[in-house]
DRENTOR-548250 format. One record per residue: x, y, z of N, C-alpha, C, O, CB in turn; residue in one letter; residue number from 0. Coordinates in steps of 0.1 Angstrom, whole numbers. Glycine has a CB too. Layout:
<recs>
<rec <X; Y; Z>; <X; Y; Z>; <X; Y; Z>; <X; Y; Z>; <X; Y; Z>; 'a'; NUM>
...
</recs>
This chain:
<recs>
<rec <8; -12; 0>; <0; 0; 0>; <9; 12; 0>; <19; 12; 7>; <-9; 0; 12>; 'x'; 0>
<rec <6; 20; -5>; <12; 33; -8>; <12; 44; 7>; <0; 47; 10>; <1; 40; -21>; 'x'; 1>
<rec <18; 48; 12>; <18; 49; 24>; <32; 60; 24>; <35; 62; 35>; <18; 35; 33>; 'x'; 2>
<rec <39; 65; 17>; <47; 78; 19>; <52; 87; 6>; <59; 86; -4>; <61; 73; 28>; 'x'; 3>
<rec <46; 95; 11>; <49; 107; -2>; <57; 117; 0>; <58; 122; 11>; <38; 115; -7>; 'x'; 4>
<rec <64; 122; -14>; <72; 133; -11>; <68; 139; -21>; <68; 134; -33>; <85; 133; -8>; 'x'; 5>
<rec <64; 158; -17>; <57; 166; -17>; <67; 174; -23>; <76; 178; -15>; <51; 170; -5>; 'x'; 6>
<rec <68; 179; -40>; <79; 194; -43>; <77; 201; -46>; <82; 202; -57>; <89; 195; -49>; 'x'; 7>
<rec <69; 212; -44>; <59; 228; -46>; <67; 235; -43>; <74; 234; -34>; <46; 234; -36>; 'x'; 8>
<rec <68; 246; -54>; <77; 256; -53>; <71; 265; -43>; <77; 274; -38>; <80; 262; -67>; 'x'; 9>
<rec <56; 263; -40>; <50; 268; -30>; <49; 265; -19>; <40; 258; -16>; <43; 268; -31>; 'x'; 10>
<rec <57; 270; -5>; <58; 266; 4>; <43; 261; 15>; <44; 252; 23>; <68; 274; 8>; 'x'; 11>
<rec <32; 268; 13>; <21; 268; 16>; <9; 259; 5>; <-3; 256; 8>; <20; 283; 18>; 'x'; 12>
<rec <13; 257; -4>; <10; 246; -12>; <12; 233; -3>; <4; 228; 5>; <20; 246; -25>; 'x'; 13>
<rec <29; 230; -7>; <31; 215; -5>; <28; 212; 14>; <24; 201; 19>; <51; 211; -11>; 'x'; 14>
<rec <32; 227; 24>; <28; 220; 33>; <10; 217; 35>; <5; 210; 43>; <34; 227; 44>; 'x'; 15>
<rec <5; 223; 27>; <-10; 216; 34>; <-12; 205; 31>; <-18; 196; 37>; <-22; 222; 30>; 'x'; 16>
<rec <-6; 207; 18>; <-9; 194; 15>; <-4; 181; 22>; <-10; 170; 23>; <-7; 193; 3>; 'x'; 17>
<rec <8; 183; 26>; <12; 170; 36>; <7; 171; 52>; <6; 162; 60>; <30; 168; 36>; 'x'; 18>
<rec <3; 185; 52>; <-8; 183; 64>; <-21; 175; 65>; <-27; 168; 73>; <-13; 194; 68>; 'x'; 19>
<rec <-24; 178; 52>; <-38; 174; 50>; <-37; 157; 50>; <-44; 152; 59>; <-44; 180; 34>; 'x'; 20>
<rec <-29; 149; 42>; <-26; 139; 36>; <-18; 132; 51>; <-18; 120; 49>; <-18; 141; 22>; 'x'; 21>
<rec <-14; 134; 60>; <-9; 130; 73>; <-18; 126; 83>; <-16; 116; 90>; <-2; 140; 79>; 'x'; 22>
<rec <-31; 136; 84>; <-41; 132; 90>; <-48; 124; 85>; <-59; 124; 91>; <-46; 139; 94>; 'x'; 23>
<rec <-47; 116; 72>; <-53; 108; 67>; <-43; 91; 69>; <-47; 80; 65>; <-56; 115; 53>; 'x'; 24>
<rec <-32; 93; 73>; <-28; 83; 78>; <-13; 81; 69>; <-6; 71; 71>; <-40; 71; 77>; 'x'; 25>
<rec <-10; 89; 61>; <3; 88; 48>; <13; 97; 59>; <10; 107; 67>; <-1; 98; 27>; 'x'; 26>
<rec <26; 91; 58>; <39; 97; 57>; <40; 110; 47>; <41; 106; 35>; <50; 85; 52>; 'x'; 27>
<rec <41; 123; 48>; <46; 131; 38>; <54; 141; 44>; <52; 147; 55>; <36; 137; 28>; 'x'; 28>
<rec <65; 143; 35>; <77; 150; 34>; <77; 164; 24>; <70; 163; 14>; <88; 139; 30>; 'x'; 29>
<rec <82; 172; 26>; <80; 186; 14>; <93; 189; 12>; <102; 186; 20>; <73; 200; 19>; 'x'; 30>
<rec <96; 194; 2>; <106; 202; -4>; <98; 214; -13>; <86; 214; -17>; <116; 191; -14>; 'x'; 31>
<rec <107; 222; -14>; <105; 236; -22>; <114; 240; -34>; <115; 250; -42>; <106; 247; -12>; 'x'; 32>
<rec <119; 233; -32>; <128; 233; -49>; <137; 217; -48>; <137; 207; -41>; <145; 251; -49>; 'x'; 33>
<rec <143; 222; -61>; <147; 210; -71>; <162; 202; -60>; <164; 191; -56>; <154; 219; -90>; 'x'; 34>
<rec <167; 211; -58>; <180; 205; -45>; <176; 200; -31>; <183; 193; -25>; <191; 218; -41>; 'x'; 35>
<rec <164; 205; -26>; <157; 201; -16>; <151; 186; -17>; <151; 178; -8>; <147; 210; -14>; 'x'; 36>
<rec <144; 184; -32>; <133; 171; -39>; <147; 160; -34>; <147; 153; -25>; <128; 172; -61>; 'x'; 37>
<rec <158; 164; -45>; <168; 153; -50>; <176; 151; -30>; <181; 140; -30>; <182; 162; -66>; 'x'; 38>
<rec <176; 154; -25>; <184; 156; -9>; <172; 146; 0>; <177; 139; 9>; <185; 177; -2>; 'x'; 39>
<rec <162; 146; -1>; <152; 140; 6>; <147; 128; -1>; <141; 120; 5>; <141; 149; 8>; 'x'; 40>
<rec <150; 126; -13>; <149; 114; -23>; <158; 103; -21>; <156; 91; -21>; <152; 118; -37>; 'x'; 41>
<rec <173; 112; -20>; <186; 100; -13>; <182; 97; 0>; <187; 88; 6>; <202; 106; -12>; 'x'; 42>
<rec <174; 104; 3>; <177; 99; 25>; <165; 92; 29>; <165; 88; 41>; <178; 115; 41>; 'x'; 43>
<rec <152; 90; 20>; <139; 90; 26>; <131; 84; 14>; <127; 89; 4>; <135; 106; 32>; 'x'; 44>
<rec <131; 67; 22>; <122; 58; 8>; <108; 63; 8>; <100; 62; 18>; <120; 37; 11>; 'x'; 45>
<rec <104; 69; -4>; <87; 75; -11>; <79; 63; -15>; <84; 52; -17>; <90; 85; -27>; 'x'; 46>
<rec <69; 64; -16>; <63; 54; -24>; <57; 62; -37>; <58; 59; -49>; <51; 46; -14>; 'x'; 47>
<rec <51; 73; -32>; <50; 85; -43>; <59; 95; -43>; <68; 97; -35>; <38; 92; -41>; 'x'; 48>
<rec <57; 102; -54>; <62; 115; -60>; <58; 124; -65>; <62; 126; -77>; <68; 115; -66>; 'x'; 49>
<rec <49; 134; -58>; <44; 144; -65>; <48; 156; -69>; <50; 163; -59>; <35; 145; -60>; 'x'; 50>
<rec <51; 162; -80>; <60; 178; -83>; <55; 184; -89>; <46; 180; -97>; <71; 179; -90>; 'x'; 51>
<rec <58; 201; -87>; <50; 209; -96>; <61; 213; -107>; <73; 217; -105>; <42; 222; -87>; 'x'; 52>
<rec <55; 211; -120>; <57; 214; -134>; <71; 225; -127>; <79; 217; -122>; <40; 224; -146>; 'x'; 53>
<rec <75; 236; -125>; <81; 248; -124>; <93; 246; -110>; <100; 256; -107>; <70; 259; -122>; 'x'; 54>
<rec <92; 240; -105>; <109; 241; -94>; <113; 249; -93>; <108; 256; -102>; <122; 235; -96>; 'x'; 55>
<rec <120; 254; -88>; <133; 264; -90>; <149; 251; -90>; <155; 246; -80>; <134; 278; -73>; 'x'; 56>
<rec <151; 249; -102>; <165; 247; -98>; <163; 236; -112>; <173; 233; -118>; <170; 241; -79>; 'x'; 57>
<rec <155; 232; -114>; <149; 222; -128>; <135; 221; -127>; <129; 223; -117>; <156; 205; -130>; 'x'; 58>
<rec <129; 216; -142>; <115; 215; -141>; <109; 201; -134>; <119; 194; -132>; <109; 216; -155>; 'x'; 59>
<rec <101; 197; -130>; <90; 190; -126>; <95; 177; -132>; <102; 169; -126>; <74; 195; -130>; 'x'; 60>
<rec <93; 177; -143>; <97; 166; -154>; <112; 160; -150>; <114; 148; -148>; <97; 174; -170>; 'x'; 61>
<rec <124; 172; -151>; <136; 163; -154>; <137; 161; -139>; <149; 157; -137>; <149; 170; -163>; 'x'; 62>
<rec <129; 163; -126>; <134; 165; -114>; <124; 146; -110>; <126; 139; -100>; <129; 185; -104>; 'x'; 63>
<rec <116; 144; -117>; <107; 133; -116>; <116; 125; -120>; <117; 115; -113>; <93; 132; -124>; 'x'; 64>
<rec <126; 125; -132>; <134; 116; -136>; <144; 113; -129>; <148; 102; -126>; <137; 118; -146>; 'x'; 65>
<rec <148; 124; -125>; <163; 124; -113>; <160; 122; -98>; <168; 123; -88>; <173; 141; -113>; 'x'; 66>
<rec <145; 120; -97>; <145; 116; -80>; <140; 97; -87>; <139; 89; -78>; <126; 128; -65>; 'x'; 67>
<rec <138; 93; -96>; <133; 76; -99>; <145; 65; -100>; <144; 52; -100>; <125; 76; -116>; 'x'; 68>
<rec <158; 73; -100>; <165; 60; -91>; <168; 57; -78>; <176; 49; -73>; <177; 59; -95>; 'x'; 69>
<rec <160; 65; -73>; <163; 69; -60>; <157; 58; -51>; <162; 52; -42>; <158; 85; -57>; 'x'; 70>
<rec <141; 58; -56>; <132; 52; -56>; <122; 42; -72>; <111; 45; -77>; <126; 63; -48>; 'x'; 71>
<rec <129; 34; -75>; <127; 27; -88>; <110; 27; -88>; <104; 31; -97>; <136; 11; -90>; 'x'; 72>
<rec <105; 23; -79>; <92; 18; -77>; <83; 25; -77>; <73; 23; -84>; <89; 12; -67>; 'x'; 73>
<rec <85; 38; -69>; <77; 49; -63>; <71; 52; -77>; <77; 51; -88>; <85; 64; -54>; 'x'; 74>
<rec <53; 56; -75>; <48; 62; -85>; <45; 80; -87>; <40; 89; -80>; <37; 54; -86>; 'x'; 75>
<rec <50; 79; -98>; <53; 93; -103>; <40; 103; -106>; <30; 98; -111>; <61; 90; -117>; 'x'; 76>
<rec <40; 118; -102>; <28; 126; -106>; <32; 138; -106>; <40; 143; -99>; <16; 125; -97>; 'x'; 77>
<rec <25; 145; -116>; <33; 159; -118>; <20; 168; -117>; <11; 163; -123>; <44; 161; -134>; 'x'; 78>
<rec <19; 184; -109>; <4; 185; -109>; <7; 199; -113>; <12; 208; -106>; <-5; 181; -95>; 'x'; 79>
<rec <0; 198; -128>; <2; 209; -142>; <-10; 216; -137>; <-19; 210; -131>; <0; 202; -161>; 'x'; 80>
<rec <-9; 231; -141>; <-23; 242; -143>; <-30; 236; -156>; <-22; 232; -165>; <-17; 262; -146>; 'x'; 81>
<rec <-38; 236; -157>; <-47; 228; -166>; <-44; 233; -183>; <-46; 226; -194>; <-63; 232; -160>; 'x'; 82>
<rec <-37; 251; -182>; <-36; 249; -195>; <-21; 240; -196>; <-18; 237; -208>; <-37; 265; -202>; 'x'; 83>
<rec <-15; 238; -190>; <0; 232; -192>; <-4; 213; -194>; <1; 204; -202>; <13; 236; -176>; 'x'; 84>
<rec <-12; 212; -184>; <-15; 196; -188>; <-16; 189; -202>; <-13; 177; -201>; <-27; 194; -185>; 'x'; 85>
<rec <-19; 193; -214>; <-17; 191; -223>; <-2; 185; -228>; <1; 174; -233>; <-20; 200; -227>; 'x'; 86>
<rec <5; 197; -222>; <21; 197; -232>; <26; 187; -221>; <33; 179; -225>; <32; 216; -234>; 'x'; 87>
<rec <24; 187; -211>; <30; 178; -199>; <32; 160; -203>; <41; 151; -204>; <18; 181; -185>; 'x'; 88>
<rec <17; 162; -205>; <11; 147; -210>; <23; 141; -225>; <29; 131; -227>; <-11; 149; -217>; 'x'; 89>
<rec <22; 154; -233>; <28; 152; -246>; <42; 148; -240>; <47; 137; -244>; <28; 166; -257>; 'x'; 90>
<rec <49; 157; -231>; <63; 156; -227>; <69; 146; -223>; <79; 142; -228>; <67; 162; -219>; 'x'; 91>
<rec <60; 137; -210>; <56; 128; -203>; <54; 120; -201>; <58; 117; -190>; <54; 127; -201>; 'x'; 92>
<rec <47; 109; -208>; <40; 96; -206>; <39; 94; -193>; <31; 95; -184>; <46; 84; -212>; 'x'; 93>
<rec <50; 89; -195>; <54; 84; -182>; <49; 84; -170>; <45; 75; -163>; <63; 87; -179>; 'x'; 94>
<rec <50; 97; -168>; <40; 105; -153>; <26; 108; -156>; <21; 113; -166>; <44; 122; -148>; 'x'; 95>
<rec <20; 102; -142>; <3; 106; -142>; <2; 126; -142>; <8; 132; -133>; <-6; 97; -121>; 'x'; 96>
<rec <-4; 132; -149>; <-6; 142; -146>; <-22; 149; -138>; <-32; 151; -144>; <-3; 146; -157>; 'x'; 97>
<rec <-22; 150; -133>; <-28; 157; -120>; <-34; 174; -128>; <-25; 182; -130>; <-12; 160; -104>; 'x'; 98>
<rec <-47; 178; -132>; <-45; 191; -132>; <-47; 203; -120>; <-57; 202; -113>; <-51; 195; -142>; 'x'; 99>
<rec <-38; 214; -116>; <-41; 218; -103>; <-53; 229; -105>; <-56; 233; -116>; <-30; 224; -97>; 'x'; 100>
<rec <-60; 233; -92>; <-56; 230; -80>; <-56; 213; -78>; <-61; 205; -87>; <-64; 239; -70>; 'x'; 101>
<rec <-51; 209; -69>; <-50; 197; -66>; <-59; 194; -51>; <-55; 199; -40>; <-35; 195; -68>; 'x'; 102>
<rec <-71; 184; -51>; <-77; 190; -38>; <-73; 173; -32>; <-75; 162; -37>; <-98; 197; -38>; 'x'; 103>
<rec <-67; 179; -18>; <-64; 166; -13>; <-77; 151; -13>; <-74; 139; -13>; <-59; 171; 1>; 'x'; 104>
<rec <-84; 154; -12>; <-95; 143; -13>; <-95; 136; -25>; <-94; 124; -23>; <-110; 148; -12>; 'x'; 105>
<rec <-96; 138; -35>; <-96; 136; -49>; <-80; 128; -48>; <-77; 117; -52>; <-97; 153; -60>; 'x'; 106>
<rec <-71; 136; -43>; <-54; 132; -47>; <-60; 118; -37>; <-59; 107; -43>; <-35; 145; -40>; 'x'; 107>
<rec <-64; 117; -27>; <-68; 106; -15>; <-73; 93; -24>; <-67; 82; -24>; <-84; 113; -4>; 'x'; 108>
<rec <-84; 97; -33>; <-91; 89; -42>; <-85; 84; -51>; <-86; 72; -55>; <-101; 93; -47>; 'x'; 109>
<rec <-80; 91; -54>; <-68; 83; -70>; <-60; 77; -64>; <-58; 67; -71>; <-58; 92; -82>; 'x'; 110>
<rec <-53; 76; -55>; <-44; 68; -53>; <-48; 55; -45>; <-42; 45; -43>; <-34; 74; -46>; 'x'; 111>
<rec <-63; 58; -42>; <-64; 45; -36>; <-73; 33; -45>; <-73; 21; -45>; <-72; 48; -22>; 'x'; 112>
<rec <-81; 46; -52>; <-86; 39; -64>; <-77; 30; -73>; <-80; 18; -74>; <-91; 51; -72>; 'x'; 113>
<rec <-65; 34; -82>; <-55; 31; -86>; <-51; 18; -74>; <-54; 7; -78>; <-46; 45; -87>; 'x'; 114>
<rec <-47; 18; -63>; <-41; 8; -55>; <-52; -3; -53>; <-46; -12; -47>; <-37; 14; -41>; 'x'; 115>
<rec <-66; -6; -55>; <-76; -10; -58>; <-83; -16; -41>; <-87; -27; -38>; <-73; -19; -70>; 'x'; 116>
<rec <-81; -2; -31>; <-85; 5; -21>; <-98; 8; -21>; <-106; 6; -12>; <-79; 13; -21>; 'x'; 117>
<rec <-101; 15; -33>; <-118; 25; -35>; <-128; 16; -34>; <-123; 6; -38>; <-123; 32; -51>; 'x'; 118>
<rec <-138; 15; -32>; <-151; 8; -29>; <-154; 8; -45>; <-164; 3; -50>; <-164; 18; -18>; 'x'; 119>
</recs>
C-alpha cells in the first residue's frame, strides 16, 4: 500500500498543506520547495509517491521526476500541471500521471487508492 509521499511545490504553503492534509489521513509526507531540496530528501527518505509541480526552481517537474526515480525505482510518479500546461506535460511525459491543479487533497486521497484498488 502506498503509504509515503514526497511533496515538491515551489509553494511553500502549497506543499505543506498538503502533507498536512494527507498525514491526518494516515500517509507519511515529506516537502521540499525546490529542485535540490526534492533530490536531498529522495537520497535519505524511501517514497512510495512523488508528487511535483511542473516549475521548481533549480529544474522542471519533469527532469526533477526523472532524477528523484533512481532513488526510488518503484515509487509512482505525478506531476500537478495548471490545466492549461496539462496538455504539453502529458505530450512531454507519458510516463507521469498528470494531476491538473488546483490539486484537492480528497480527490489526490481517491486516486491513489482507487489506482491501489482500495476504492469501494
Amino acid at each position: 500500500m502506498l503509504r509515503r509521499i514526497l511533496i515538491a511545490d515551489r509553494e511553500p504553503a502549497v506543499a505543506d498543506t498538503l502533507a498536512a492534509f494527507l498525514t491526518l489521513r494516515g500517509l507519511e509526507a515529506r516537502t521540499a520547495y525546490d529542485a535540490k531540496q526534492a533530490m536531498t530528501e529522495a537520497r535519505i527518505w524511501r517514497h512510495d509517491i512523488f508528487l511535483a509541480d511542473p516549475s521548481m526552481p533549480g529544474m522542471d517537474g519533469i527532469e526533477l521526476a526523472a532524477a528523484v526515480r533512481p532513488y526510488a525505482p518503484e515509487c509512482r510518479l505525478l506531476l500537478a500541471a495548471e490545466p492549461s500546461w496539462a496538455t504539453e506535460m502529458r505530450e512531454r511525459a507519458a510516463w507521469l500521471e498528470i494531476l491538473e491543479k488546483p490539486v484537492h487533497p480528497e480527490a489526490l486521497l481517491h486516486r491513489l487508492a482507487e489506482s491501489a484498488g482500495l476504492a469501494p
